[in-house]
C-alpha positions, -999 to 999 in steps of 0.1 A, spaced: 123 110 -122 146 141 -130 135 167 -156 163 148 -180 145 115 -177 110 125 -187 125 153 -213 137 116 -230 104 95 -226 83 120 -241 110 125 -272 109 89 -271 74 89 -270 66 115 -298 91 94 -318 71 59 -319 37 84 -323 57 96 -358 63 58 -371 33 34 -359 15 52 -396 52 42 -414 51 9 -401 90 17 -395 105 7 -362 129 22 -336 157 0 -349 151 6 -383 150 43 -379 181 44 -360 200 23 -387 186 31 -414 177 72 -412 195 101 -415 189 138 -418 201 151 -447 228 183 -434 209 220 -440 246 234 -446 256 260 -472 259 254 -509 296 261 -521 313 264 -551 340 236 -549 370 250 -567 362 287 -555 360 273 -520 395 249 -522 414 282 -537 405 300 -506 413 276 -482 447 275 -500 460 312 -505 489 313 -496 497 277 -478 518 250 -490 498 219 -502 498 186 -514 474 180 -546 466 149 -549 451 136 -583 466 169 -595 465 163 -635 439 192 -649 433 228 -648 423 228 -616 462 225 -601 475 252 -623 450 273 -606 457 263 -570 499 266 -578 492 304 -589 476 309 -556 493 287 -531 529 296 -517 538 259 -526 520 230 -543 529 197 -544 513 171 -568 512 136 -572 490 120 -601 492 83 -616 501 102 -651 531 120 -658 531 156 -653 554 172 -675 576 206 -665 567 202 -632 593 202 -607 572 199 -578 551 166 -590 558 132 -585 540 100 -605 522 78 -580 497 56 -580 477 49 -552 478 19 -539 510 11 -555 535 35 -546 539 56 -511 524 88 -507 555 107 -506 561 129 -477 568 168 -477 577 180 -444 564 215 -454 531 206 -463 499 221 -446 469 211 -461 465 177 -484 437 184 -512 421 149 -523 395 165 -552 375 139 -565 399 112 -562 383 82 -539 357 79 -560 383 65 -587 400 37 -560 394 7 -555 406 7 -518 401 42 -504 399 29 -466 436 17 -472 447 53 -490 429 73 -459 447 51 -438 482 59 -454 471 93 -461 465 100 -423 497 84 -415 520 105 -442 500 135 -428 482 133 -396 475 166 -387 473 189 -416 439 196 -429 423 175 -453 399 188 -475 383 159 -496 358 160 -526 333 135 -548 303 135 -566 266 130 -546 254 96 -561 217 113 -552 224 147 -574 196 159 -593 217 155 -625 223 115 -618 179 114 -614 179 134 -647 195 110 -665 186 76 -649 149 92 -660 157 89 -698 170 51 -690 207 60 -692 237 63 -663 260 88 -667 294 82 -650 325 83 -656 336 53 -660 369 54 -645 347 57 -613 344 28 -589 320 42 -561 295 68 -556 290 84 -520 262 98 -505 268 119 -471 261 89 -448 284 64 -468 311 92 -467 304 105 -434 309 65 -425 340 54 -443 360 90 -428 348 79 -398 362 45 -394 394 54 -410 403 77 -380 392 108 -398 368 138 -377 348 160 -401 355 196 -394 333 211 -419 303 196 -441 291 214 -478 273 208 -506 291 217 -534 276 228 -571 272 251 -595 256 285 -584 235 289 -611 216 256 -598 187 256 -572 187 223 -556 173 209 -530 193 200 -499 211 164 -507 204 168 -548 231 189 -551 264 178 -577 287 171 -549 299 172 -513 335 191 -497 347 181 -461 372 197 -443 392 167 -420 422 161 -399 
């Protein structure tokens, strides 16, 4: 037996030590459990606006502060939004799911900030998404559905979403529906504010950086 081979047993063996007082299973462990990611806490918009400087993007969901703030940074930004952005040369109504995501040939990096969390079919926008643009960075933001401040509030008997919002992810669920879309995560954070200790997987949100 080689030095790999019994390396595995006794991992293998230390494993079903750790579950027989969980009553758990192999299987179920390998299904069910997941380490949480020990990654760095960002601050989302910070973070996005440095990714950004000075590249030419495409915003989508871009109705807010937020894309005035990434147009006074970026060399171009493109937007697209289901509502009508007014004095905007560079934005185009869409809505997702409807209309096709239109395609700038100029465009390096797609920003998708908390957006999937408001469609109904988000494996059929990734898919178009990754099509329109298949290999400029992605970065793509939502909510944690575990944050501390979701607990907070389901503690006093009351749920506190937007209710425009459809889905909640968790990393595993977003790790998982990246995944079978065709979609490699590059980069992993936790995203909230910095003022907040949280512990690992509480935190308000998650960023990934895609292709």
């Amino acid at each position: 037996m080689s030095q790999v081979q019994e390396t595995s047993l006794s991992q293998l063996y230390h494993r079903v030590l750790d579950l027989i007082p969980t009553g758990r299973t192999l299987d179920y462990d390998d299904k069910m459990i997941t380490d949480i990611p020990d990654v760095e806490v960002i601050e989302r918009r910070t973070f996005i606006l440095k990714q950004c400087l000075d590249k030419v993007i495409l915003d989508v969901g871009c109705k807010g502060s937020f894309h005035a703030e990434l147009k006074a940074v970026t060399k171009k930004c493109y937007g697209i939004d289901r509502d009508i952005v007014k004095e905007d040369p560079d934005f185009k109504q869409v809505v997702i799911g409807k209309d096709p995501i239109p395609i700038y040939e100029d465009v390096e990096i797609v920003v998708c900030g908390e957006v999937i969390e408001h469609l109904s079919n988000p494996g059929m926008f990734l898919d178009e998404l990754r099509t329109s643009y298949p290999t400029q960075m992605k970065i793509i933001s939502v909510p944690n559905a575990f944050s501390n401040g979701h607990q907070g509030w389901i503690k006093k008997g009351q749920e506190n979403t937007n209710k425009d919002h459809v889905a909640y992810y968790t990393y595993v669920t977003l790790k998982g529906l990246l995944s079978k879309h065709g979609y490699k995560i590059e980069e992993f954070y936790w995203y909230d504010n910095p003022e907040h200790i949280q512990i690992q997987g509480l935190n308000e949100g998650m960023v990934v950086v895609t292709v």
